[in-house]
C-alpha positions in Angstrom: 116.3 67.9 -65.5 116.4 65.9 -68.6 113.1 63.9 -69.3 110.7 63.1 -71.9 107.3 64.7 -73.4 104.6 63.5 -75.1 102.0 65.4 -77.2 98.8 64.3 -79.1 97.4 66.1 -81.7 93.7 65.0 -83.3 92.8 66.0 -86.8 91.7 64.8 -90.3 90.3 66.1 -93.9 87.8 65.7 -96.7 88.3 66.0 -100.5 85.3 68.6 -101.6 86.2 68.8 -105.2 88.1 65.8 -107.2 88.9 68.3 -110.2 90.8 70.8 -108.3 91.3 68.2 -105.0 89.9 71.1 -102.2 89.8 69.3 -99.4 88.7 70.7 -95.9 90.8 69.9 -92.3 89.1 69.0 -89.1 90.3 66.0 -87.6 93.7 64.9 -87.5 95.8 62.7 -85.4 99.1 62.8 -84.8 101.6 62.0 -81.8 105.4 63.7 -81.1 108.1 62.2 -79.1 110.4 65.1 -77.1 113.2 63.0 -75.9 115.4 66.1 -74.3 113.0 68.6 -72.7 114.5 70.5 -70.7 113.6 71.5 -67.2 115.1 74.3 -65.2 112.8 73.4 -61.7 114.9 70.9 -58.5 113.3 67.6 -58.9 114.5 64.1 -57.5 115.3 62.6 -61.0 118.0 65.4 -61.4 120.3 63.1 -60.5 119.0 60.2 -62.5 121.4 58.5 -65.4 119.8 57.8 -68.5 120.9 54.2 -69.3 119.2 51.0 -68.8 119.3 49.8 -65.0 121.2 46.8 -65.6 123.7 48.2 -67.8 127.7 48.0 -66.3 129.4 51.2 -66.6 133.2 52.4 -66.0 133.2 56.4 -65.2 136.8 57.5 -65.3 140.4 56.6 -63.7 142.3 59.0 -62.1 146.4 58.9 -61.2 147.5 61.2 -58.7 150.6 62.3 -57.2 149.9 63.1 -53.4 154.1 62.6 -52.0 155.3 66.2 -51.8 152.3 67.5 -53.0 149.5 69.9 -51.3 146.8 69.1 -52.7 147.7 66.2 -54.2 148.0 66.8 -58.0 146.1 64.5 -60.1 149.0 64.3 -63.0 146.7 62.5 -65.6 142.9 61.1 -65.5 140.6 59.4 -68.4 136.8 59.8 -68.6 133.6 58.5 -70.1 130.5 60.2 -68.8 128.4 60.1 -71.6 125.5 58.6 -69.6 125.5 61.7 -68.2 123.6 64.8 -69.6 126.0 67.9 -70.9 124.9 69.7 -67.6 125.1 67.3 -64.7 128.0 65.7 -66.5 130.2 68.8 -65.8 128.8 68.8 -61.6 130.0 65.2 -61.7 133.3 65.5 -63.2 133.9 68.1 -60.6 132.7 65.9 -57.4 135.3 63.6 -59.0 138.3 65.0 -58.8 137.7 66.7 -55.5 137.0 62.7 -54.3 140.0 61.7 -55.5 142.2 64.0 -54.4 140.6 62.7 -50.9 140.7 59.4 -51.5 144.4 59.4 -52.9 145.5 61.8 -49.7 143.5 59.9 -47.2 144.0 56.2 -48.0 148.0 55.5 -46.6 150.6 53.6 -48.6 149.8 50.8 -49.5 146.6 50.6 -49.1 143.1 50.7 -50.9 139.9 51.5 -49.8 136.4 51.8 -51.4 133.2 54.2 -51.0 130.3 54.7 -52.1 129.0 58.1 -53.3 125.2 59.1 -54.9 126.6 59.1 -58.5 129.4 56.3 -58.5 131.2 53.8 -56.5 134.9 54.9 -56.1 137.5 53.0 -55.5 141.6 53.6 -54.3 144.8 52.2 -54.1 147.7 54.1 -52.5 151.5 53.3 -53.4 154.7 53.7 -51.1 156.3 55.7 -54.0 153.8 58.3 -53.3 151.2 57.8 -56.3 147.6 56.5 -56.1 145.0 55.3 -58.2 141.2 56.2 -58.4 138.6 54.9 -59.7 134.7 55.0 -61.0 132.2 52.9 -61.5 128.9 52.5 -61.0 127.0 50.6 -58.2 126.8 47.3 -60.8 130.2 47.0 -61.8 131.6 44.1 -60.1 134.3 44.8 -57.3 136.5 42.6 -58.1 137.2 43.7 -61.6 137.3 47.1 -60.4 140.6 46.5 -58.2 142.0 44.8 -60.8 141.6 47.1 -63.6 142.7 49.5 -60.7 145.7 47.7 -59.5 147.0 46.6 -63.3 146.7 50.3 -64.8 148.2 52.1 -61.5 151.5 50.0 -62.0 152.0 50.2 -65.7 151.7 54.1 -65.1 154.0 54.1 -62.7 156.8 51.9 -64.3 155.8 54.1 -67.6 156.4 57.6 -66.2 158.7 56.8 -63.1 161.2 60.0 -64.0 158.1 62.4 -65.1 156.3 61.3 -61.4 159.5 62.7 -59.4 160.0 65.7 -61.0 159.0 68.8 -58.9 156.6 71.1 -60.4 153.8 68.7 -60.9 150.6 70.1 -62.5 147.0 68.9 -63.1 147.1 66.4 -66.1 150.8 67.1 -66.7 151.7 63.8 -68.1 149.8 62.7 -71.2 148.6 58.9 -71.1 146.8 57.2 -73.4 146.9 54.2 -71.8 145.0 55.3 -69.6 141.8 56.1 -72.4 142.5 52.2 -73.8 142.6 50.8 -70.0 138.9 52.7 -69.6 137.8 51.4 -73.0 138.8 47.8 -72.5 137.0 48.1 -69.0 134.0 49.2 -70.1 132.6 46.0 -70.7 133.9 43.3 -67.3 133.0 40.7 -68.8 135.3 40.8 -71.8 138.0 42.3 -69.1 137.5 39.4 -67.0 138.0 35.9 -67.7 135.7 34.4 -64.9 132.5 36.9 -66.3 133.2 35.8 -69.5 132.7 32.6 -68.6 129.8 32.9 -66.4 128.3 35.2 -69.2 129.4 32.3 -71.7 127.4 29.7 -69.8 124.5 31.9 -69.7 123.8 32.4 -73.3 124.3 28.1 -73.5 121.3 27.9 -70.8 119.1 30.4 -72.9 119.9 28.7 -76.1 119.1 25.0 -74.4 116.5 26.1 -72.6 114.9 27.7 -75.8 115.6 24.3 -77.8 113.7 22.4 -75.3 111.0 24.9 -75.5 110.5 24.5 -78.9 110.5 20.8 -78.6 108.1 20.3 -75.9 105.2 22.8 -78.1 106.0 20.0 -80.9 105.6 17.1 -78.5 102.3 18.9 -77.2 101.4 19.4 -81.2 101.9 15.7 -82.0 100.0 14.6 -79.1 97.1 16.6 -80.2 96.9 15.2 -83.5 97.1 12.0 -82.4 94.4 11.9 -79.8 
């Protein structure tokens, strides 16, 4: 596991001699941060991120190609798991593309379907054309902007790479997207992907600000009243 050490070290010195400036250590004081210390032992907190609570996070979106295809081939994919440290970044890239070859074989044309796993919240969509869409989140990303960031990438894929998709032959990330890094980047934040969250996070920030002014003006109300009494 990945987790933080402290460690305290007391000390100090006196200057025995100004000519030469000897001066003799006993006491000194000092305090070291050890931000990446490594442990090797099972603990609960393996599977911890490091990232604040609150924070919104998009994982990765997979295509994948499961019509004449066994297993289903996952033709390209785009991931961000830098929350993640180096170690159990690599076990979690792996539990997500054996989930999404599941999800993408499993979910029927046409349809879309969600679950929830320890590490992420994943999320489908299944095409009659015999291509799917997968996706990663966390458990605070809003739903709603999940499907549509789903729904909206799946289809410009598709109408992108139609010939590529029905070629035979398909491999693992066999068809080169970078649309697919820019959709994940965009995503990142919802509320600048969404309209509505922006919004809502617009009208926030007005109700800290007023709420602040009035603050402010109620301590100089109280300030007045107490010079005047």
């Amino acid at each position: 596991i990945i987790f933080s050490r402290f460690s305290i070290h007391l000390s100090a010195s006196v200057r025995i001699c100004n000519r030469c400036s000897l001066t003799f250590s006993f006491f000194h004081f000092s305090i070291s941060f050890h931000p990446n210390f490594y442990c090797g032992h099972r603990h609960p907190l393996l599977h911890a991120r490091l990232r604040h609570p609150l924070a919104m996070k998009l994982y990765g979106i997979f295509l994948v190609r499961w019509k004449d295809c066994e297993p289903p081939v996952i033709v390209s994919r785009a991931t961000d798991l830098s929350s993640f440290n180096f170690l159990h970044a690599k076990l979690v890239k792996r539990s997500m593309k054996a989930t999404a070859r599941a999800m993408a074989a499993q979910c029927g044309p046409g349809n879309r379907t969600q679950a929830q796993e320890k590490q992420y919240t994943c999320y489908a969509q299944s095409r009659s054309d015999g291509t799917a869409g997968v996706l990663f989140t966390d458990s605070e990303y809003p739903s709603r902007v999940a499907a549509g960031c789903l729904s909206s990438t799946l289809g410009d894929f598709v109408q992108a790479h139609k010939r590529q998709l029905e070629a035979p032959g398909l491999t693992d990330k066999c068809i080169p997207s970078p649309e697919l890094a820019h959709a994940l980047t965009k995503y990142q934040d919802p509320t600048e992907a969404d309209k509505l969250l922006k919004v809502q996070k617009e009208i926030e920030e007005t109700k800290g600000m007023v709420n602040d002014a009035v603050g402010k003006f109620m301590k100089g109300v109280d300030k007045l009243d107490k010079l005047f009494s």
